[in-house]
N, C-alpha and C positions, 0 to 999 in steps of 0.2 A: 241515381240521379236521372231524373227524367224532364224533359219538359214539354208537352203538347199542347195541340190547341182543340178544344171542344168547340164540338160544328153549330151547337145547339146556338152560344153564345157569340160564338165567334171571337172569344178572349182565350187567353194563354192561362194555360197551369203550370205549376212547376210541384215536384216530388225529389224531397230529398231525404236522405237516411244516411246518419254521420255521425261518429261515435266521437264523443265529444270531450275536452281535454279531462275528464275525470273517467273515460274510460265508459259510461255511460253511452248508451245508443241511442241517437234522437231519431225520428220521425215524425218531419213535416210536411204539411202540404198545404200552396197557395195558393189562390185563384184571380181570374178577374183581372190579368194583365192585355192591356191594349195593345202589346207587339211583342215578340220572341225576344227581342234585344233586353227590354225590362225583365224578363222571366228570369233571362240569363244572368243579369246583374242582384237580382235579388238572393239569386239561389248564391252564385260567389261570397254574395258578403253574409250571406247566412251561413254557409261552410266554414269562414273566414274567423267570423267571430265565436260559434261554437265549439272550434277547434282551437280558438286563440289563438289565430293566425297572428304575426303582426303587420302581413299586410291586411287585415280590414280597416276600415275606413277610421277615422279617429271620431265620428259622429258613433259606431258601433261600436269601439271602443269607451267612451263616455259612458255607453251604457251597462257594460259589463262594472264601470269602475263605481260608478253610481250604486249599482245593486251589491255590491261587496260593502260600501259604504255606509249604507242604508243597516247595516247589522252592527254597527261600530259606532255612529257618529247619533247624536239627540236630534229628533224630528226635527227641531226649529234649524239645529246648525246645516243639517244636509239639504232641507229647504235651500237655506239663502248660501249656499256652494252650488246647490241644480239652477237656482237662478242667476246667479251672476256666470258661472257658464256656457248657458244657456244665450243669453242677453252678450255678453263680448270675446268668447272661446269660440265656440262652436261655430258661426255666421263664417267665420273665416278659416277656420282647418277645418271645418264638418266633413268635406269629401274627400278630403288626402289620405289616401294611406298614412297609417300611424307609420311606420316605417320612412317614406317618402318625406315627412316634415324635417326639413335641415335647420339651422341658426341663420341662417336666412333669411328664412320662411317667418319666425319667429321675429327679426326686430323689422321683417316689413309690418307684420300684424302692431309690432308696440309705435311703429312708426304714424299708423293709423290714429292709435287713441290718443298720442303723445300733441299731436296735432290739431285735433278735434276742439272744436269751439260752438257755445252752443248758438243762440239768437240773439243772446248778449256779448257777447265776444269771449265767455268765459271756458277757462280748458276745465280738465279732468282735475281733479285736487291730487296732488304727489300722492297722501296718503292711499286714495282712492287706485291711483294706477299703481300703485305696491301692492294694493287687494288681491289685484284682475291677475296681476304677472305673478303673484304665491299662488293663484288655482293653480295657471298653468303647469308652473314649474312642479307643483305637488302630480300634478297628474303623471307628469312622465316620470317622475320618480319610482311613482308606482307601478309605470309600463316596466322601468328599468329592473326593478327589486323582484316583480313577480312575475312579470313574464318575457324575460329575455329580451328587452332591446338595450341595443347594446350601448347606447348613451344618452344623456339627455342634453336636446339641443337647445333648452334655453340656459344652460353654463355657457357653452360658446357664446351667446348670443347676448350676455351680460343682462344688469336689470332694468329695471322703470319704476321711478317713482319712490321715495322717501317713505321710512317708517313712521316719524315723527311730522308731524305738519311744522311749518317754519314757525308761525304762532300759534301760541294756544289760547285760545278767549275761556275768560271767565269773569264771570263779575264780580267785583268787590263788593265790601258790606254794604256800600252807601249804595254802589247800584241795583241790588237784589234790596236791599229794604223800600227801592223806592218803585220797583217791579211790585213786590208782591200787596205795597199797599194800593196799587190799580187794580188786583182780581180781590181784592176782602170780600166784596161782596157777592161774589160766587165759594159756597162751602167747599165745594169737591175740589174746585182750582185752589183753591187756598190753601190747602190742610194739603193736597200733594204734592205741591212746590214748597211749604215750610220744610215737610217729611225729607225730599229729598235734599233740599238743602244745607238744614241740619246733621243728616245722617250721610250723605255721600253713596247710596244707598243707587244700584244700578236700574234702571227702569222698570225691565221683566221682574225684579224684586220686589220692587215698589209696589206692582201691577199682582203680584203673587200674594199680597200678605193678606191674612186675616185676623180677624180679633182674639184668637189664642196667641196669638204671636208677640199681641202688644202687652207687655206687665209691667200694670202701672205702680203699682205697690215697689217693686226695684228698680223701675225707670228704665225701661228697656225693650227693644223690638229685635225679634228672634229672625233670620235670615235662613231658610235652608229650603228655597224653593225658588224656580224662576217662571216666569208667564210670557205666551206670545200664543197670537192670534196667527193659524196657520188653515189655509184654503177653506176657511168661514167656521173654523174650528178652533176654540178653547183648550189651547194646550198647556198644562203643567208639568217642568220637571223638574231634576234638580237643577241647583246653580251651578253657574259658570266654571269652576274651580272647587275644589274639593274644601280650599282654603275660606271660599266665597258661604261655608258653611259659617254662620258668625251671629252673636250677640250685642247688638251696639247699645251700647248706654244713648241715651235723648236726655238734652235737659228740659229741665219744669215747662217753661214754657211751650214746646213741644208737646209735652203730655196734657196740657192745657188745653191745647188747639183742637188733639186728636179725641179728647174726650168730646168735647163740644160737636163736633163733627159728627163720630159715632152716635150720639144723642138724638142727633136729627135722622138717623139714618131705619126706615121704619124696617121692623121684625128683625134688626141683623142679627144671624147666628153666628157661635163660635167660628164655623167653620166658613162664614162665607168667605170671600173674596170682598177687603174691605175699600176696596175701590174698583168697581164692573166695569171698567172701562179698558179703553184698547190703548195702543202706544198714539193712534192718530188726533187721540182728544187732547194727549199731552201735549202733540204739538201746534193744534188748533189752539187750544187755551194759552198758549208759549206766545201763539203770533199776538193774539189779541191782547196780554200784557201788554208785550213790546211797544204794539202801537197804540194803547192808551197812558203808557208808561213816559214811551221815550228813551225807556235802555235798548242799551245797544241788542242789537241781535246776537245771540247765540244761539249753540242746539240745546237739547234737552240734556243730554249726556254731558253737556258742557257743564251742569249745574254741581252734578260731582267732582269737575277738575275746580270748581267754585267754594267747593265745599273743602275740598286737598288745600287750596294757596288758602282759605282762613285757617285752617288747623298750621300751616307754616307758619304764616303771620303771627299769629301765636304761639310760636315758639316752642311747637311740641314737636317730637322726634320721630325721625319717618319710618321706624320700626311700628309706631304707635299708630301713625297712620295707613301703613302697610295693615295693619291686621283690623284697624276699620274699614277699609274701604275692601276688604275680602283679597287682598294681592296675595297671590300665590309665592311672591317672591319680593322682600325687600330693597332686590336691584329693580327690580320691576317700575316700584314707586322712587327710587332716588333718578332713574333715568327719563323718569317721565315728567317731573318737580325739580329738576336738578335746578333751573334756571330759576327756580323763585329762591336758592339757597344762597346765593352771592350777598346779596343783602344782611346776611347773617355774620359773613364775615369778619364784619368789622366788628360787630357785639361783640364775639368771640374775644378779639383782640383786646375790645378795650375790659372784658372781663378780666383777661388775665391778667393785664392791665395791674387789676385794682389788685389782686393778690399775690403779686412783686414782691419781695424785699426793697425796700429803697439801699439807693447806691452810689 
């Protein structure tokens, strides 16, 4: 380890050579620092992190944890994990020693966003601050599992923020029939709001599918692929869930729509992308229903929990709707629809009701 200053420039170098925790010899070398004291700190936390110190900084940590991740996790998912870390993790522990962050440290930072309000007076959404505080807490798990720190301080430091949102919006039949006859007269808006309404069908699926996928002849669109636009790039991979692998029956009308649609659509091939558009058209054409509509605002993703309460209303069984809507798990979808099942109840009762013995 050295660090000098070249007379030429009149700026700091630093040279280091550190055999790094796989045993591996590094040699680097930096230039271009404005004072000794920077030279010094770069070269520390370069030692720091190549040796897996756990005192480097939790910002150089991030990155070691990011590039482990990066071999594990689908382009779209570790995107939007580096950016929401990035965006409400890092601003606040970036310079702590990973070591140094206590449970303290930790519900000052939840104390922050728990607090936050935007221009409108409005906070973070529960679900949303449950997002921020699973990085977290994921991150030092993984300090803890693979490189020796010895706890994770967001257990002490308890959590933030609800799994489930208090409400769940979705619209019923009369309010989606009276949305989707405000976009009839745009094809693309039409046909991909019917698509996912009918089918429960996740966005990046939506956004994935092509015209092999639809078979009209059995009434059916084949799911086994997901879409998302990432740094101005067309990405496809697989779905969500191994389960998200799936074949959903559509009925007639649906195949009705989708035909007409396709019709208009000039040279499509098998393989294109039968809808070229991104997630942010979905939700430009969402606003502009809305407000030629009059329904009420939802998300986009809402149109699938839209699609789950008709299939209850209807009286179908949430095994049936678990493996249409690609759930990995049956508890999955009763914990998430529980509260549309109360109403059921009484059905129930007065079924059995009817097939009594009299007495």
């Amino acid at each position: 380890m050295s660090v000098t200053k070249d007379g030429k420039t009149d700026r700091w170098m630093s040279q280091v050579r550190v055999t790094d925790w796989t045993g591996k010899t590094i040699h680097k070398k930096k230039r271009g620092f404005p004072t000794k004291k920077e030279a010094l700190k770069w070269e520390r936390e370069f030692i720091s992190q190549a040796t897996a110190s756990l005192g480097m900084t939790f910002l150089n940590f991030i990155a070691l944890y990011v590039a482990d991740m990066e071999h594990r996790l689908k382009p779209s998912t570790i995107a939007n994990k580096k950016w929401l870390i990035d965006l409400k993790v890092t601003p606040f522990f970036g310079k702590i020693p990973l070591n140094a962050i206590s449970p303290t440290d930790v519900r000052k930072w939840q104390n922050g966003l728990t607090s936050y309000r935007d221009e409108k007076g409005k906070p973070y959404s529960q679900t949303y601050l449950k997002t921020i505080n699973n990085q977290l807490t994921a991150i030092f798990n993984y300090a803890v599992k693979y490189y020796g720190l010895r706890e994770n301080p967001c257990h002490k430091a308890g959590g933030m923020g609800k799994k489930k949102a208090d409400e769940m919006l979705f619209w019923t039949k009369e309010e989606f029939l009276c949305f989707i006859e405000a976009v009839k007269d745009k094809p693309a808006a039409y046909t991909v709001f019917m698509t996912l309404y009918y089918t429960g069908m996740r966005e990046g699926e939506l956004l994935a599918l092509t015209p092999a996928d639809v078979d009209f002849e059995k009434s059916t669109i084949r799911i086994n692929k997901s879409y998302q636009r990432l740094n101005g790039e067309d990405i496809v991979t697989s779905p969500k869930t191994p389960k998200s692998n799936r074949v959903i029956t559509i009925p007639d009308g649906l195949c009705t729509c989708l035909k007409a649609y396709m019709k208009q659509c000039f040279n499509l091939q098998p393989d294109d992308r039968l809808f070229p558009y991104t997630k942010s058209f979905l939700y430009h054409e969402m606003e502009d229903g809305c407000k030629a509509s009059g329904a009420k605002r939802i998300r986009v993703h809402d149109i699938r929990h839209s699609h789950a309460s008709l299939l209850v209303e209807m009286g179908f069984s949430p095994l049936l709707i678990a493996e249409r809507l690609g759930h990995e798990r049956v508890q999955t979808t009763m914990e998430t629809y529980s509260h549309l099942y109360p109403n059921k109840q009484t059905e129930v009762a007065r079924q059995l009701d009817s097939i009594m013995p009299e007495g």
